[in-house]
Steps between C-alpha positions, in 0.01 A plus 500: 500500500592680182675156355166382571328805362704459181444118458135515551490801203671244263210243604276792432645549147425144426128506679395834585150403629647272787350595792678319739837635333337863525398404879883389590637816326271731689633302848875615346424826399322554852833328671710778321207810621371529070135541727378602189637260249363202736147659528493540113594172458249323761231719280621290185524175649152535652352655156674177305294286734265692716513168745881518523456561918861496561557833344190643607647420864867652400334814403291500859847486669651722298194770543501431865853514624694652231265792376286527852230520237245254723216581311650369167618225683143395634400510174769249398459286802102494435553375148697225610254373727196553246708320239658164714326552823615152621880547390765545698510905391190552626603405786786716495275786411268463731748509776655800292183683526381418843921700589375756293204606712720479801639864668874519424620498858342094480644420187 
């Protein structure tokens, strides 16, 4: 992950308002537990293009599992499915979400 990490920074350099580069850094940086650094970097993806679902869905997953911050990632989840309610991450989300209101002994 942090070759990865590194190679997608150079990419960065050359286009910092990528934001599917900023999406697959986030992915590394949440492979390597930078919780933070992924989060931040779903938030700039999705403010370079507020319709960018993929990282709106990354930061869901990262909220959700990572952070056990469900709220946040409801909010993340919900966005997804407001902005591309007939992709394939709203789909995803809405799975995501119907987990989330599930007791923990179920999930």
């Amino acid at each position: 992950p942090q070759k990865s990490i590194d190679a997608y920074a150079k990419a960065l350099e050359l286009d910092p308002k990528n934001p599917d580069v900023l999406t697959d850094q986030g992915v590394m940086f949440r492979d390597i537990g930078a919780f933070d650094k992924a989060i931040a970097n779903f938030k700039r993806a999705s403010q370079i293009d507020p319709r960018h679902v993929q990282s709106l869905y990354n930061m869901g997953v990262v909220y959700a599992f990572d952070l056990k911050d469900s709220k946040r990632a409801a909010e993340a989840w919900n966005r997804v499915i407001q902005v591309a309610p007939a992709s394939s991450q709203a789909a995803q989300a809405r799975k995501a979400l119907d987990e989330l209101k599930q007791p923990p002994a179920v999930r």
